[in-house]
C-alpha positions, 0 to 999 in steps of 0.5 A: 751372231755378232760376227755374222747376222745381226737379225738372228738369235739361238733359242732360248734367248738369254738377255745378253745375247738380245742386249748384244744383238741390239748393240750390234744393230745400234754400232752399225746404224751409228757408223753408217750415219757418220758415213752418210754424214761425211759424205754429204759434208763431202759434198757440200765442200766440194760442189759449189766450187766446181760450179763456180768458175762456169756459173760465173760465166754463165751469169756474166754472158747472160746479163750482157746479152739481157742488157744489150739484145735489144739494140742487135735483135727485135724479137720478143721470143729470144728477149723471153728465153734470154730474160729466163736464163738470165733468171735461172742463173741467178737462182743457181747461183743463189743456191751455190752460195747457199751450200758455200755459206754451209761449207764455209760454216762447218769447216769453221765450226769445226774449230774449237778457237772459232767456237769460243771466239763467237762469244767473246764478239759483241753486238753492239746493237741487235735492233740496227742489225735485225732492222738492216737485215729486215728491210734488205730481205724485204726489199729483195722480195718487194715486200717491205709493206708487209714486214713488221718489226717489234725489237728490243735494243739490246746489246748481245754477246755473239758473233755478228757474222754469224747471227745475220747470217741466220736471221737473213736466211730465216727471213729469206726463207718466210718471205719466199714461201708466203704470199704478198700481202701476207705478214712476216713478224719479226720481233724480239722479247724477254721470256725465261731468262732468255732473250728470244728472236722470233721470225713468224709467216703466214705462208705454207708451214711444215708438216711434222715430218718435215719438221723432224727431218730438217737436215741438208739436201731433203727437199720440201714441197708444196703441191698448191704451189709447187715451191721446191727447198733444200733444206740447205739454209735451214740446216746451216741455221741448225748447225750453228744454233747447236754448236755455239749454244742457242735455242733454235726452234720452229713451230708451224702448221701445214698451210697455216703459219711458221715460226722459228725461233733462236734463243740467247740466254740473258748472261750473253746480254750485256 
């Protein structure tokens, strides 16, 4: 059996071979996982850097015809597809840099020295930092009216690099599936020997299998409004919450609200 069928037992089964058979199944899930893991980590590696070079041009060719069409051709039809593919390269472009900031992050993380180093880094201010960040992800959405922002001015014990990065793709990610006009909550509290950073929106939410299968290249969708995800950004915020250490959380309600929460323990808090 464990050399050959895993799925087949002689009768009577004695206890051992059932605990054998199961340990079987269980070496075998395991290696094909970290297969499957490798893989896409693989993937992530690679791809955005065999886009770039086109995208590059791409983008570039685009927006000087969006900028200059208008003096050569007076027609609203070639205006309209230039203006969509001028649109188009740029939301690819985002989601090139998206798998980069993934890329970039496991190959770092993967380092024990970078590992330690994060800790050993000081922000200096998490309030300036969390409100630079809110107003520039606002801005980008045209969305300032609704932020609101509730911080603490503390001093952190972390990598800055490392926690903008995660709040800006939070954010990204509230502001883009919401509603104009709905709130985005940022704030930050004392609770547990803690301290939390919680980012809240009144938007689509997640599903609970989505939630549990929060993992890179699964696509989220809504069919009311049919806004697509990959999951990429939210994955990278995962990955770098449990490897360096911090609580990372998210409790939502499908079509109701989402809310992601990190959590540093209060020895980090200078």
């Amino acid at each position: 059996m464990i050399m050959g069928a895993d799925d087949y037992l002689f009768k009577p089964v004695s206890i051992a071979d059932l605990l054998n058979s199961i340990n079987t199944v269980l070496a075998k899930y395991e290696k094909h996982e970290k297969r499957m893991n490798e893989l896409r980590d693989r993937i992530a590696l690679t791809v955005p850097h065999e886009f770039r070079t086109p995208l590059t041009a791409i983008l570039g060719y685009s927006e000087m015809l969006k900028n200059n069409i208008q003096y050569i051709i007076e027609n609203d039809e070639i205006h309209f597809v230039i203006d969509n593919l001028s649109f188009a390269a740029k939301r690819f472009n985002n989601l090139v840099q998206k798998f980069t900031n993934y890329a970039n992050a496991t190959i770092m993380l993967n380092s024990p020295k970078e590992i330690r180093n994060i800790s050993k880094k000081n922000v200096s201010s998490v309030k300036m930092v969390l409100q630079m960040i809110a107003f520039k992800v606002a801005d980008k959405y045209k969305r300032l009216q609704d932020l609101e922002l509730e911080l603490l001015d503390v001093n952190l014990n972390y990598d800055e690099f490392y926690l903008s990065y995660m709040i800006e793709e939070l954010l990204d990610n509230a502001m883009k599936y919401s509603q104009v006009g709905s709130k985005i909550c940022l704030k930050t509290f004392v609770r547990e020997s803690k301290l939390f950073i919680s980012i809240l929106d009144f938007g689509i939410g997640m599903t609970p299998e989505q939630i549990r299968s929060v993992a890179a290249f699964n696509q989220f969708v809504d069919p009311l409004i049919g806004r697509t995800g990959n999951g990429i950004g939210l994955i990278t915020v995962q990955r770098i919450s449990e490897v360096t250490s911090i609580g990372f959380n998210i409790e939502s309600k499908h079509g109701n609200y989402t809310e992601v929460s990190l959590s540093f323990d209060l020895d980090n808090l200078i």
